[in-house]
mmCIF entry with sequence, helices, sheets and N, C-alpha, C, O atoms, coordinates in Angstrom:
data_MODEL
# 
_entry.id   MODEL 
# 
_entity.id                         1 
_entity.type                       polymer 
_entity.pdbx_number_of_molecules   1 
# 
_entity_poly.entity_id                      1 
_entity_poly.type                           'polypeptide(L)' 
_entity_poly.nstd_linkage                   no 
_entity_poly.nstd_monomer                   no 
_entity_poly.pdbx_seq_one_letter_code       
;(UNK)(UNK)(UNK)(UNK)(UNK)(UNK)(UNK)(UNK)(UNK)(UNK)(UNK)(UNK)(UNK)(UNK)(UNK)(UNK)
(UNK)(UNK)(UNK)(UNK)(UNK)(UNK)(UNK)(UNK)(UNK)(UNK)(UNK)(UNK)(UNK)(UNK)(UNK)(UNK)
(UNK)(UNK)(UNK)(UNK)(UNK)(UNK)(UNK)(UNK)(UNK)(UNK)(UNK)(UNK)(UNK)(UNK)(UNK)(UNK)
(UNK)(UNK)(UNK)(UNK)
;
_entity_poly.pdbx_seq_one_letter_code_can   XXXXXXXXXXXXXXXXXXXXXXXXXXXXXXXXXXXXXXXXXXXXXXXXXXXX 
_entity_poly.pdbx_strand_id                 A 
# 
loop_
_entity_poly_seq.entity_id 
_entity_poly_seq.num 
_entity_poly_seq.mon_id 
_entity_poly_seq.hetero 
1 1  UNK n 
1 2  UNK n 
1 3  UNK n 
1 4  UNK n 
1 5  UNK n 
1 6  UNK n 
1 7  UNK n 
1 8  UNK n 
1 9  UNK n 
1 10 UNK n 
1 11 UNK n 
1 12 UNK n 
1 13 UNK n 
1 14 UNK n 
1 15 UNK n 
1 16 UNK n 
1 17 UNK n 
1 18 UNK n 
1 19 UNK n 
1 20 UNK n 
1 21 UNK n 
1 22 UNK n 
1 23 UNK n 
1 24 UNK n 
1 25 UNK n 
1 26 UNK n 
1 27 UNK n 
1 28 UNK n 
1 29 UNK n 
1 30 UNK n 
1 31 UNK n 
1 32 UNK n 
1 33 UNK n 
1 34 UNK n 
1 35 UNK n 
1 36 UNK n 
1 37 UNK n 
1 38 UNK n 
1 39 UNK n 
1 40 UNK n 
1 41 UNK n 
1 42 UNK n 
1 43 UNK n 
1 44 UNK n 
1 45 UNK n 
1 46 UNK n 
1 47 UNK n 
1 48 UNK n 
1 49 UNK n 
1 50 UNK n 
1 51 UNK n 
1 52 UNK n 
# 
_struct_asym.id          A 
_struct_asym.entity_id   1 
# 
loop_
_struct_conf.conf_type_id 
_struct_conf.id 
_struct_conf.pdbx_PDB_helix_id 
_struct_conf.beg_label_comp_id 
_struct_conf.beg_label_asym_id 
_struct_conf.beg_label_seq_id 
_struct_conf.pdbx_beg_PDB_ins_code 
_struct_conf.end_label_comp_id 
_struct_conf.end_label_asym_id 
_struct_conf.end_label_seq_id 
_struct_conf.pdbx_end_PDB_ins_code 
_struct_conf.beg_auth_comp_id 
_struct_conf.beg_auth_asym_id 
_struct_conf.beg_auth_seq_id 
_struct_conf.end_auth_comp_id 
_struct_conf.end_auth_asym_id 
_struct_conf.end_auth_seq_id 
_struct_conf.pdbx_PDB_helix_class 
_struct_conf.details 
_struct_conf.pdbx_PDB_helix_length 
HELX_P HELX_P1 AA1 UNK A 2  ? UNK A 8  ? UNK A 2  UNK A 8  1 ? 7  
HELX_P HELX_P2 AA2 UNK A 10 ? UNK A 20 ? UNK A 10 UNK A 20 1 ? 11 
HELX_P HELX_P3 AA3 UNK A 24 ? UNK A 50 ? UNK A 24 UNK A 50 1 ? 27 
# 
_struct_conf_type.id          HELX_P 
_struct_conf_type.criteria    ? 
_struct_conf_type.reference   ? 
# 
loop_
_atom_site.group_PDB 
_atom_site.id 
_atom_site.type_symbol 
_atom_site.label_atom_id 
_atom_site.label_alt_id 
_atom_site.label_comp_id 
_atom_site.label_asym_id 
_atom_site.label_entity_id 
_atom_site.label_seq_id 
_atom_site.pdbx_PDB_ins_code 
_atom_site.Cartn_x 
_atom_site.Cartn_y 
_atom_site.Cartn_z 
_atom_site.occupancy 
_atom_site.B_iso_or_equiv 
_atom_site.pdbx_formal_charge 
_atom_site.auth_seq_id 
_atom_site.auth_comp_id 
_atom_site.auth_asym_id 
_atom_site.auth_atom_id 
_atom_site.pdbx_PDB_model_num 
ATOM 1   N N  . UNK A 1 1  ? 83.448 189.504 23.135 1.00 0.00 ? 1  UNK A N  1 
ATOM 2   C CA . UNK A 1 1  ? 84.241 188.796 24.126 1.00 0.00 ? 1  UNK A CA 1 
ATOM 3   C C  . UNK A 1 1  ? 84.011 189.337 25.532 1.00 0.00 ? 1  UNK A C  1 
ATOM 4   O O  . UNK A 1 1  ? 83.932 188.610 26.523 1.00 0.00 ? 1  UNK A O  1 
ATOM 5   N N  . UNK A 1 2  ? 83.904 190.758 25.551 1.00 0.00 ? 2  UNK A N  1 
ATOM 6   C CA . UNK A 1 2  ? 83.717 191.314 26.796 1.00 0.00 ? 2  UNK A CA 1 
ATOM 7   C C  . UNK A 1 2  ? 82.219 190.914 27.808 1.00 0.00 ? 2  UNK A C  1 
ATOM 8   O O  . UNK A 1 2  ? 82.080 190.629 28.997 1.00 0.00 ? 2  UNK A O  1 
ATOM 9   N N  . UNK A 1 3  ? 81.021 191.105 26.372 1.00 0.00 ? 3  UNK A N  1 
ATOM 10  C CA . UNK A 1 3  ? 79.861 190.557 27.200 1.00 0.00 ? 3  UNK A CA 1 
ATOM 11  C C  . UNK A 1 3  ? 80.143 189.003 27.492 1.00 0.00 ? 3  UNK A C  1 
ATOM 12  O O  . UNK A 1 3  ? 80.154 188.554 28.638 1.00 0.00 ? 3  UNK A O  1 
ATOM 13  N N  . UNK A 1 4  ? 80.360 188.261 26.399 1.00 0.00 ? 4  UNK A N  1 
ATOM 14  C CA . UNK A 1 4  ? 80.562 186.772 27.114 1.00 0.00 ? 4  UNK A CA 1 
ATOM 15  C C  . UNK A 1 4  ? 81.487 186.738 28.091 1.00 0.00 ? 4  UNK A C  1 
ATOM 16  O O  . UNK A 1 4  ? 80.932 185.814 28.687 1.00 0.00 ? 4  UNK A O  1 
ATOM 17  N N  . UNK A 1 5  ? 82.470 186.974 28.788 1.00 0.00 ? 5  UNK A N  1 
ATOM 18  C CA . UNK A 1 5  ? 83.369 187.229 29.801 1.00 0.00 ? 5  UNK A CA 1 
ATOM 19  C C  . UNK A 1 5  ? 82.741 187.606 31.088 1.00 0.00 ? 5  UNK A C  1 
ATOM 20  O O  . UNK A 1 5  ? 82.964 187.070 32.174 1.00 0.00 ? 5  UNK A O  1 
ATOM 21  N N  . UNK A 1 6  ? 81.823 188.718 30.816 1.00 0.00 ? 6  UNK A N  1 
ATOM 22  C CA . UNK A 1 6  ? 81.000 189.273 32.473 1.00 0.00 ? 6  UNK A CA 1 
ATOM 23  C C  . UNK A 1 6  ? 80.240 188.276 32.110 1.00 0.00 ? 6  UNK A C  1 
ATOM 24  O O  . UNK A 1 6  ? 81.163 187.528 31.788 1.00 0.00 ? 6  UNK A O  1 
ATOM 25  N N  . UNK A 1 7  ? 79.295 187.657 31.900 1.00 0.00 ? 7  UNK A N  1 
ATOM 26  C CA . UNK A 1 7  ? 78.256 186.660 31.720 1.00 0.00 ? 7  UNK A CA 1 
ATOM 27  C C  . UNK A 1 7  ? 78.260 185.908 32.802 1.00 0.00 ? 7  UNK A C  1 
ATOM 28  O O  . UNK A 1 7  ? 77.463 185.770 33.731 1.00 0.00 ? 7  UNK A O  1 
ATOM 29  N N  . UNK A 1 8  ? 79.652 185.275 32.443 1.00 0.00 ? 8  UNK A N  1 
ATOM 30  C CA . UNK A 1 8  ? 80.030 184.030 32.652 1.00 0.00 ? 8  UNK A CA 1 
ATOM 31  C C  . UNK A 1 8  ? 80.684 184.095 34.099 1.00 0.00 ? 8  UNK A C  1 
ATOM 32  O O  . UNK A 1 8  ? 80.715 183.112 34.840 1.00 0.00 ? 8  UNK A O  1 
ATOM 33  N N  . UNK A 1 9  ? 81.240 185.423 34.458 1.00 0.00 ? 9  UNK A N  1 
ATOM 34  C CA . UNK A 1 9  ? 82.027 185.920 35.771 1.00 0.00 ? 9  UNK A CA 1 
ATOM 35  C C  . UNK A 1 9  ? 80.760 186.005 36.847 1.00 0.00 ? 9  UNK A C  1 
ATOM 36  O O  . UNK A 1 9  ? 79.866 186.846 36.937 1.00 0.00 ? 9  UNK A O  1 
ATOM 37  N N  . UNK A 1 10 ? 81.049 184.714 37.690 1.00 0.00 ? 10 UNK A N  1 
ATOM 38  C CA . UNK A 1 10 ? 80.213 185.065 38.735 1.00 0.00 ? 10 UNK A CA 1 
ATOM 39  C C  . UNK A 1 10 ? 80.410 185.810 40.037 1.00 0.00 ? 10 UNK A C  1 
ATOM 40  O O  . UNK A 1 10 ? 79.466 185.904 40.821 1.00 0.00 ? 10 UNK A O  1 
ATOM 41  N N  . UNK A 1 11 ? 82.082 186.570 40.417 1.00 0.00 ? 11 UNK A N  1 
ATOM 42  C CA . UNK A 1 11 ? 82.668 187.210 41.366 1.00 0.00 ? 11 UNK A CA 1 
ATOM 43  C C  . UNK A 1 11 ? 81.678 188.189 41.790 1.00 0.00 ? 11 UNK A C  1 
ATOM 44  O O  . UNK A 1 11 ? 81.095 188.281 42.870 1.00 0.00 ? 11 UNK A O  1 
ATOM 45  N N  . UNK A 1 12 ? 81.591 188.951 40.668 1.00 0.00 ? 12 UNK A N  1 
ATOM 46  C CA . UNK A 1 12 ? 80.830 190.416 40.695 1.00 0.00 ? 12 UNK A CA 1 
ATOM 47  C C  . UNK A 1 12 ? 79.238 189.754 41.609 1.00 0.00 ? 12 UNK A C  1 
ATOM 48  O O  . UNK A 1 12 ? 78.907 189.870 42.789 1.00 0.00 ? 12 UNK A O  1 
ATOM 49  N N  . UNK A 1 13 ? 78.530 189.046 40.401 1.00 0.00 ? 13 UNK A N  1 
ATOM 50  C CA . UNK A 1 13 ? 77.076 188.554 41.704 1.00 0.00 ? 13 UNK A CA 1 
ATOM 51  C C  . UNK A 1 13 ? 77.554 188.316 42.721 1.00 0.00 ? 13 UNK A C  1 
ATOM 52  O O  . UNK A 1 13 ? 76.827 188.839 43.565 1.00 0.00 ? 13 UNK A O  1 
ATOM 53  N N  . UNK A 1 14 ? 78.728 187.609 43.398 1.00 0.00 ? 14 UNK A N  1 
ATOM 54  C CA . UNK A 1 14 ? 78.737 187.081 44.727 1.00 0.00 ? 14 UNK A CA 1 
ATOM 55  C C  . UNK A 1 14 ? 78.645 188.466 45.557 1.00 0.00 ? 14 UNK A C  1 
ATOM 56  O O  . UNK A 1 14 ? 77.894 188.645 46.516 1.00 0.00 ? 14 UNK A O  1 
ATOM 57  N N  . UNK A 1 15 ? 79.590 189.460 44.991 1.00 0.00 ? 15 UNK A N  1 
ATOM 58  C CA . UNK A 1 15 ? 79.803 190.379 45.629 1.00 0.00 ? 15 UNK A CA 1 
ATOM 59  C C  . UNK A 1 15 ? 78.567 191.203 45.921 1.00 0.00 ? 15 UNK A C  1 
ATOM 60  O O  . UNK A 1 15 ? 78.422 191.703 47.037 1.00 0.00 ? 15 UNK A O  1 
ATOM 61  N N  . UNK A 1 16 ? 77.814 191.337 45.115 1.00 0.00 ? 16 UNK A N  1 
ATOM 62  C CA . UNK A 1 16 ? 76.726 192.044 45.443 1.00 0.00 ? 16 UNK A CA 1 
ATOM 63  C C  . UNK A 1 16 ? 75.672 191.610 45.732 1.00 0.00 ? 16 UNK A C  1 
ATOM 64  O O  . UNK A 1 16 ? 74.723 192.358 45.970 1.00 0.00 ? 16 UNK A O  1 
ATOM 65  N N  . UNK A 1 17 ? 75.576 190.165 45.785 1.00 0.00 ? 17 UNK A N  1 
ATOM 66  C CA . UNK A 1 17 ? 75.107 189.380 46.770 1.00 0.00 ? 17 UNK A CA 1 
ATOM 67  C C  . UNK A 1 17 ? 75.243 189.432 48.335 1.00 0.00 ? 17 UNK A C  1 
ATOM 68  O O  . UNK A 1 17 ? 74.251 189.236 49.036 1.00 0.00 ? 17 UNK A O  1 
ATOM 69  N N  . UNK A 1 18 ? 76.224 189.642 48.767 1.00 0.00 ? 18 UNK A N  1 
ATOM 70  C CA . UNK A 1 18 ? 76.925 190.001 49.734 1.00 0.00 ? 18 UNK A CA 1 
ATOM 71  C C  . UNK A 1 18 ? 76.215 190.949 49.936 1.00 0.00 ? 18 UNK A C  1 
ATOM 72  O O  . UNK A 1 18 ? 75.186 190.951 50.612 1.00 0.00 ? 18 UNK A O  1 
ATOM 73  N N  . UNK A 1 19 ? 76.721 191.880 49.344 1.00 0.00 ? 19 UNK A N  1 
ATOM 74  C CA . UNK A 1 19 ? 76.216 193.854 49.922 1.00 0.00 ? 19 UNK A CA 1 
ATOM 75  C C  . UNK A 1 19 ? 74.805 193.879 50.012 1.00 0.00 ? 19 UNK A C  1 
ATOM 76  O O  . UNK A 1 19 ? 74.278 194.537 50.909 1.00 0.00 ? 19 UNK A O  1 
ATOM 77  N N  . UNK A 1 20 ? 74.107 193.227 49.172 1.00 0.00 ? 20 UNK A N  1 
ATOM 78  C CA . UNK A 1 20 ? 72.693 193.072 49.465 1.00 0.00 ? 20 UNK A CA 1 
ATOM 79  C C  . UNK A 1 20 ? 72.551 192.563 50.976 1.00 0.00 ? 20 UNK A C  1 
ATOM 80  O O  . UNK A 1 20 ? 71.880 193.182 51.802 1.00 0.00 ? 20 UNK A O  1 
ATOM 81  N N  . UNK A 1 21 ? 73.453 191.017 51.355 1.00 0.00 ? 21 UNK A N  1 
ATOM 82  C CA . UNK A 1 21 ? 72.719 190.766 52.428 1.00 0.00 ? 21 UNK A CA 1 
ATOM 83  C C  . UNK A 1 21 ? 73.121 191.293 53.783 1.00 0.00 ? 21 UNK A C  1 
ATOM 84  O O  . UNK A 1 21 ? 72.518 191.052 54.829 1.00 0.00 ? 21 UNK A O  1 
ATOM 85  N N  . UNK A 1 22 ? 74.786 192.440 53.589 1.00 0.00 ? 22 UNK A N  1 
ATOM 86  C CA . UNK A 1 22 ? 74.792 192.929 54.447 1.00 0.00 ? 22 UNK A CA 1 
ATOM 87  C C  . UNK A 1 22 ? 73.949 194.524 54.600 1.00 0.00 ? 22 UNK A C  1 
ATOM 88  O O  . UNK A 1 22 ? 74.366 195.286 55.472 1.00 0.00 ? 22 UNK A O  1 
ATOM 89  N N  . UNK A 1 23 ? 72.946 194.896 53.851 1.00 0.00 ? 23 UNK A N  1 
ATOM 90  C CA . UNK A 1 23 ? 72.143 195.938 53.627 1.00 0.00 ? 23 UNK A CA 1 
ATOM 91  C C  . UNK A 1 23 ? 71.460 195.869 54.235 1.00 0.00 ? 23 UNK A C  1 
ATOM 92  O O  . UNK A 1 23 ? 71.185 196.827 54.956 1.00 0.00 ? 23 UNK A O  1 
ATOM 93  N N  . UNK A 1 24 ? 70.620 194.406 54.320 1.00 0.00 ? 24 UNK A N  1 
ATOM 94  C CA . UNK A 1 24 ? 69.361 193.878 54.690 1.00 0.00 ? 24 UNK A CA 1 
ATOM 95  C C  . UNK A 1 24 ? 69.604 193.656 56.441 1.00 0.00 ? 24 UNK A C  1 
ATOM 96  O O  . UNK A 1 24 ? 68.902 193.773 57.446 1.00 0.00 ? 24 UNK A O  1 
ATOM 97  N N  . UNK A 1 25 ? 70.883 193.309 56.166 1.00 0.00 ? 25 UNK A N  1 
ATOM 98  C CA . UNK A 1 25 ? 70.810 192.491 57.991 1.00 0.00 ? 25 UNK A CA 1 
ATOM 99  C C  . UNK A 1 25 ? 71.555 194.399 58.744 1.00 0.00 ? 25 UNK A C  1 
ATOM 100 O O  . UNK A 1 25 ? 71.663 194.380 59.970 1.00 0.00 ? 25 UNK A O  1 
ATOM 101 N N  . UNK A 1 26 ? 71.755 195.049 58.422 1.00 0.00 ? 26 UNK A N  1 
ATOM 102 C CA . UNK A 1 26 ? 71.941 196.343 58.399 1.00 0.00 ? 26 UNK A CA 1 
ATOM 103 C C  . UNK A 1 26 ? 70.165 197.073 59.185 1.00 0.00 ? 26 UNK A C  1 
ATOM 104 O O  . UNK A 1 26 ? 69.756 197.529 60.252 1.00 0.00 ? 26 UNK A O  1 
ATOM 105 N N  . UNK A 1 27 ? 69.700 196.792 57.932 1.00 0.00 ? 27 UNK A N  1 
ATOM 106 C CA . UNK A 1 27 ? 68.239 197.708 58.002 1.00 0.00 ? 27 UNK A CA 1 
ATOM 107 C C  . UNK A 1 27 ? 67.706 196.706 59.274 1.00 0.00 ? 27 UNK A C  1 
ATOM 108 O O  . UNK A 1 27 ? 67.326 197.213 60.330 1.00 0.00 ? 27 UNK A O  1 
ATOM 109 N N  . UNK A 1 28 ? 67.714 195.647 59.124 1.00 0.00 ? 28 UNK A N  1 
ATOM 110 C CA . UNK A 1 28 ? 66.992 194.576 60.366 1.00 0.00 ? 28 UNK A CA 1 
ATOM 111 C C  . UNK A 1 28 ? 67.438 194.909 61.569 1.00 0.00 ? 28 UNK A C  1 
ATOM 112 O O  . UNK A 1 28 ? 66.588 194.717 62.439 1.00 0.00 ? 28 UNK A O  1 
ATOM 113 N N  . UNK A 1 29 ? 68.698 195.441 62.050 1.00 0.00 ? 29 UNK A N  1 
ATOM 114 C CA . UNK A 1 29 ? 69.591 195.747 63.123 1.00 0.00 ? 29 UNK A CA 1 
ATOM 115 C C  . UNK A 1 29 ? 68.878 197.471 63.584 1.00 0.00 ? 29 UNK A C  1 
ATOM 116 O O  . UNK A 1 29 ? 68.497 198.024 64.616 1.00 0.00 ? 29 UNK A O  1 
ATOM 117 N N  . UNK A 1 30 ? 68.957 197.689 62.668 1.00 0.00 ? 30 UNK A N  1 
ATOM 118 C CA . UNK A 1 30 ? 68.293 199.363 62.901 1.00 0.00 ? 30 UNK A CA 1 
ATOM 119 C C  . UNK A 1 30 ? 66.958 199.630 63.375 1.00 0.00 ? 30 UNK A C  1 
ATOM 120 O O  . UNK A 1 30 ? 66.521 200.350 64.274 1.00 0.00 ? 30 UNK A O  1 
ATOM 121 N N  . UNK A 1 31 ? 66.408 198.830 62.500 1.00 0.00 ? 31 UNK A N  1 
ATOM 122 C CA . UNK A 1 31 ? 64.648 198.790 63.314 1.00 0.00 ? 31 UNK A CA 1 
ATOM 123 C C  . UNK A 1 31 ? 64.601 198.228 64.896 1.00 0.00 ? 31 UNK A C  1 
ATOM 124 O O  . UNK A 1 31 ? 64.153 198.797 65.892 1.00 0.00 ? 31 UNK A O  1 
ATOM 125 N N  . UNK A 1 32 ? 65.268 196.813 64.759 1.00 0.00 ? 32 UNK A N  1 
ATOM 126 C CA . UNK A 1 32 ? 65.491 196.244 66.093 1.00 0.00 ? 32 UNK A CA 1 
ATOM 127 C C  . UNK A 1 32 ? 65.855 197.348 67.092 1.00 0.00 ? 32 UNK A C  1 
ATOM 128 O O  . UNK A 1 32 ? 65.223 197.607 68.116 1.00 0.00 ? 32 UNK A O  1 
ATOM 129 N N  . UNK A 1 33 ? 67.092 198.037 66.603 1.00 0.00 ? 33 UNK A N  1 
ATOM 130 C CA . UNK A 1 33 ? 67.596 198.819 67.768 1.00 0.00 ? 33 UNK A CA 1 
ATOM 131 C C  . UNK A 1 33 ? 66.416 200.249 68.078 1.00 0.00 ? 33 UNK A C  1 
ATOM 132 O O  . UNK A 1 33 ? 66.150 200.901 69.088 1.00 0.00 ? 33 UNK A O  1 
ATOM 133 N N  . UNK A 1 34 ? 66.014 200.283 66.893 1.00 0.00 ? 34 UNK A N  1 
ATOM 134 C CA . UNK A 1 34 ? 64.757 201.132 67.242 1.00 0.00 ? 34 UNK A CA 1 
ATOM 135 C C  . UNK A 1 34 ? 63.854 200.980 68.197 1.00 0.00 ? 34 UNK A C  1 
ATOM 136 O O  . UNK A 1 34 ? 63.796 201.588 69.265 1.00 0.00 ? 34 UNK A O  1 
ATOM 137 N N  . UNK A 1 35 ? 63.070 200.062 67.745 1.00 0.00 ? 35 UNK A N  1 
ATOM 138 C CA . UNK A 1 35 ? 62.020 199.579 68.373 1.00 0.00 ? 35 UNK A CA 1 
ATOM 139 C C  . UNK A 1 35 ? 62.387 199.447 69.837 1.00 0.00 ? 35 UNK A C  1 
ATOM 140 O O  . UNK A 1 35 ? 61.859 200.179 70.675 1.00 0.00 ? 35 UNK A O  1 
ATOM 141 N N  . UNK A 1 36 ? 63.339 198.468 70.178 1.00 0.00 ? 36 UNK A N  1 
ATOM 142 C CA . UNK A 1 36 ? 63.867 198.278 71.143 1.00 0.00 ? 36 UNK A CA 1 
ATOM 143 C C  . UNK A 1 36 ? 64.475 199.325 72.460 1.00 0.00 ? 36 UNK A C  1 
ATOM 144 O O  . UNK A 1 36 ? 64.402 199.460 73.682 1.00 0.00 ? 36 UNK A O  1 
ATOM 145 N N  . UNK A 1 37 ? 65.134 199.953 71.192 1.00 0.00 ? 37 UNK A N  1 
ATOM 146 C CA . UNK A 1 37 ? 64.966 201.296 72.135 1.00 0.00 ? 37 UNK A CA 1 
ATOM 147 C C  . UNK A 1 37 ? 64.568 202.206 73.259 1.00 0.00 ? 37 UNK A C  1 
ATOM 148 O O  . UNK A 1 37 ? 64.990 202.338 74.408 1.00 0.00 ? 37 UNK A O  1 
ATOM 149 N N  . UNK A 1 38 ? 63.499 202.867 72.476 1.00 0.00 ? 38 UNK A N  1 
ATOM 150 C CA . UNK A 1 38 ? 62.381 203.166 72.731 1.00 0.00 ? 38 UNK A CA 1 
ATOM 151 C C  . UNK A 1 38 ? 61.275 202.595 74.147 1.00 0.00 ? 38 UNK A C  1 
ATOM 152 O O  . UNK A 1 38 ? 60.537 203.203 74.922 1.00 0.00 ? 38 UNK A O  1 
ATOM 153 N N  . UNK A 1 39 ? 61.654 201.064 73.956 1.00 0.00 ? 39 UNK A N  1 
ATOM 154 C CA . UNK A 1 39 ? 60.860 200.413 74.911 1.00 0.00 ? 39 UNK A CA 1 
ATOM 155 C C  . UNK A 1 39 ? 62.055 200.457 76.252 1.00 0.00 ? 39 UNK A C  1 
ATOM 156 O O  . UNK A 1 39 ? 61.708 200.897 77.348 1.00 0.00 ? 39 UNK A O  1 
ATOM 157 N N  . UNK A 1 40 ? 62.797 200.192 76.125 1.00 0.00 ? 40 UNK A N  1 
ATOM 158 C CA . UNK A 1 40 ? 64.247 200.703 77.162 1.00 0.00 ? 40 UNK A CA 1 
ATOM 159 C C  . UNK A 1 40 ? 64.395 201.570 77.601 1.00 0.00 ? 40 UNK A C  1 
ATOM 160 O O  . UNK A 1 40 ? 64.730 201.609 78.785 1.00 0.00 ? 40 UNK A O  1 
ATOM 161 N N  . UNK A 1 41 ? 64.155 203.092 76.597 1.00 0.00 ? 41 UNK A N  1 
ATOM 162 C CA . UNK A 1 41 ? 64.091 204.155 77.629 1.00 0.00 ? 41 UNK A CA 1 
ATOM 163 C C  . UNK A 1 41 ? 62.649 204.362 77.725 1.00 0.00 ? 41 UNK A C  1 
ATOM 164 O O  . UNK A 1 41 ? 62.633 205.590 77.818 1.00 0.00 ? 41 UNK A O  1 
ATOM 165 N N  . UNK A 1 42 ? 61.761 204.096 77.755 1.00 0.00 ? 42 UNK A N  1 
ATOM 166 C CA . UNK A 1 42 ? 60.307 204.072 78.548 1.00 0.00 ? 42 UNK A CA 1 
ATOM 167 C C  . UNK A 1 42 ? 60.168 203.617 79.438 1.00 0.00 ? 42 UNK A C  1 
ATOM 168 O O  . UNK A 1 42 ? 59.597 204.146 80.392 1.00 0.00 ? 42 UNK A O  1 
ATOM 169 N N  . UNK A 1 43 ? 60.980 201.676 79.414 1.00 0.00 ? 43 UNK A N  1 
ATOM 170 C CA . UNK A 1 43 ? 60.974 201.107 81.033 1.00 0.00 ? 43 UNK A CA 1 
ATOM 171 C C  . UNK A 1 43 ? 61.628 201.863 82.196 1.00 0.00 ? 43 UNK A C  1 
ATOM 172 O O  . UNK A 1 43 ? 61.051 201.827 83.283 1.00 0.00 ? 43 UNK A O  1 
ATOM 173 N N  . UNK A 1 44 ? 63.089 202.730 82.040 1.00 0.00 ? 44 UNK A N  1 
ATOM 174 C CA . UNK A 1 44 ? 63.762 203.609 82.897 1.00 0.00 ? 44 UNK A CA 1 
ATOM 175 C C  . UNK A 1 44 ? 62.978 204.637 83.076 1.00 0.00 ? 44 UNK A C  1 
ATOM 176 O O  . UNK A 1 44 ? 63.005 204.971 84.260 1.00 0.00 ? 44 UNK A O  1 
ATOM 177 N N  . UNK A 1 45 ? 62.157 205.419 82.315 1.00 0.00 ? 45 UNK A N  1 
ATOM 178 C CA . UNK A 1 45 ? 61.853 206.571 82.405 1.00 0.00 ? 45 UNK A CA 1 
ATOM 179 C C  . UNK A 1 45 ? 60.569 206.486 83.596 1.00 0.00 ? 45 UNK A C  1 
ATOM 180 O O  . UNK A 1 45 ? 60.484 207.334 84.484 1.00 0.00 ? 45 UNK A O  1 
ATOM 181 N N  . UNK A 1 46 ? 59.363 205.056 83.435 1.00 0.00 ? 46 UNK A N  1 
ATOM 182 C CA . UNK A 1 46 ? 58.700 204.540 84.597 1.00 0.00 ? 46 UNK A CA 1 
ATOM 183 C C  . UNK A 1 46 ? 59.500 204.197 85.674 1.00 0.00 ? 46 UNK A C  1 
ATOM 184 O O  . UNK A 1 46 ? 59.204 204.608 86.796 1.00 0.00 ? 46 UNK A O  1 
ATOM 185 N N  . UNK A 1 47 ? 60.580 203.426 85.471 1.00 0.00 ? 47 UNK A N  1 
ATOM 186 C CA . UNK A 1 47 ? 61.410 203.376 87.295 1.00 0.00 ? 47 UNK A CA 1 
ATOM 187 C C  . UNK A 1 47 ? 61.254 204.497 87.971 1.00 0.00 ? 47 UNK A C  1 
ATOM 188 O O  . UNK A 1 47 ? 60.778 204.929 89.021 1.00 0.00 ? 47 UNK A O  1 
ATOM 189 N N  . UNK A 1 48 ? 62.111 204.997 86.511 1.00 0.00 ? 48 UNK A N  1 
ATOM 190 C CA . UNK A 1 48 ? 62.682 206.906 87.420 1.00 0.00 ? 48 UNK A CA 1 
ATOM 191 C C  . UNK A 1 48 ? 61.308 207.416 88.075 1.00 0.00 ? 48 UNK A C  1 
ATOM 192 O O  . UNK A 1 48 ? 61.100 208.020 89.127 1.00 0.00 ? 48 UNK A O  1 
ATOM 193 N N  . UNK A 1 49 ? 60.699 207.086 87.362 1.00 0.00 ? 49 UNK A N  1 
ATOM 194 C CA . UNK A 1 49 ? 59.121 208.175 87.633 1.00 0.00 ? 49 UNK A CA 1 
ATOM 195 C C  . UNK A 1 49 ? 58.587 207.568 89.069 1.00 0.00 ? 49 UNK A C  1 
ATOM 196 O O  . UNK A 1 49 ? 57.769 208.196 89.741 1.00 0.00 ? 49 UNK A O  1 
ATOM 197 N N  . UNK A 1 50 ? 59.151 206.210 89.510 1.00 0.00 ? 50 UNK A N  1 
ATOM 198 C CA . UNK A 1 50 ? 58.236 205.589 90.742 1.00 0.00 ? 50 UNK A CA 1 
ATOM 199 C C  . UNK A 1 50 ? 59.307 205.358 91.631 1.00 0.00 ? 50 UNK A C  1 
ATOM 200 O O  . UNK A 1 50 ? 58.964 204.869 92.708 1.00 0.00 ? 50 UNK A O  1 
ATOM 201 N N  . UNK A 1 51 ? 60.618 205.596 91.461 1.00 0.00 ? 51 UNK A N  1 
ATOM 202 C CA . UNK A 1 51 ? 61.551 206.321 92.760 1.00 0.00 ? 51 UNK A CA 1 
ATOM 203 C C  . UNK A 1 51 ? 61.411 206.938 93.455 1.00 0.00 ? 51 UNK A C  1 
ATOM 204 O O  . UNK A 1 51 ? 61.480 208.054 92.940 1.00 0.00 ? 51 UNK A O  1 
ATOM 205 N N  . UNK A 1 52 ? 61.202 207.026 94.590 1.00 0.00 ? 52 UNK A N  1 
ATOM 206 C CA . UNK A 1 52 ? 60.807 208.027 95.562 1.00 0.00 ? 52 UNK A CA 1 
ATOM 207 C C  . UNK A 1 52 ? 61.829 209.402 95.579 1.00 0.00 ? 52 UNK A C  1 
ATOM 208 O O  . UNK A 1 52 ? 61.605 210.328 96.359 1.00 0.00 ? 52 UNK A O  1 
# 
């Protein structure tokens, strides 16, 4: 009864459906802010450098 019961319970997939796709859009946000970064403080770091 118990295996036919989870089987059939689709709550649990939604849920970790979920956590999957907030994992993913997680890791996507992190690289972005990486990458991005990086190129942000390089563009300031050339201003700074050609300020008199």
């Amino acid at each position: 009864m118990l295996l036919h019961r989870l089987l059939k319970e689709e709550e649990g997939q939604t849920l970790v459906e979920y956590g999957l796709l907030v994992a993913l859009i997680a890791l996507v946000v992190i690289a972005a802010l990486t990458i991005l970064g990086r190129k942000v403080a390089n563009t300031f770091n050339t201003i700074n450098a050609n300020l008199p």
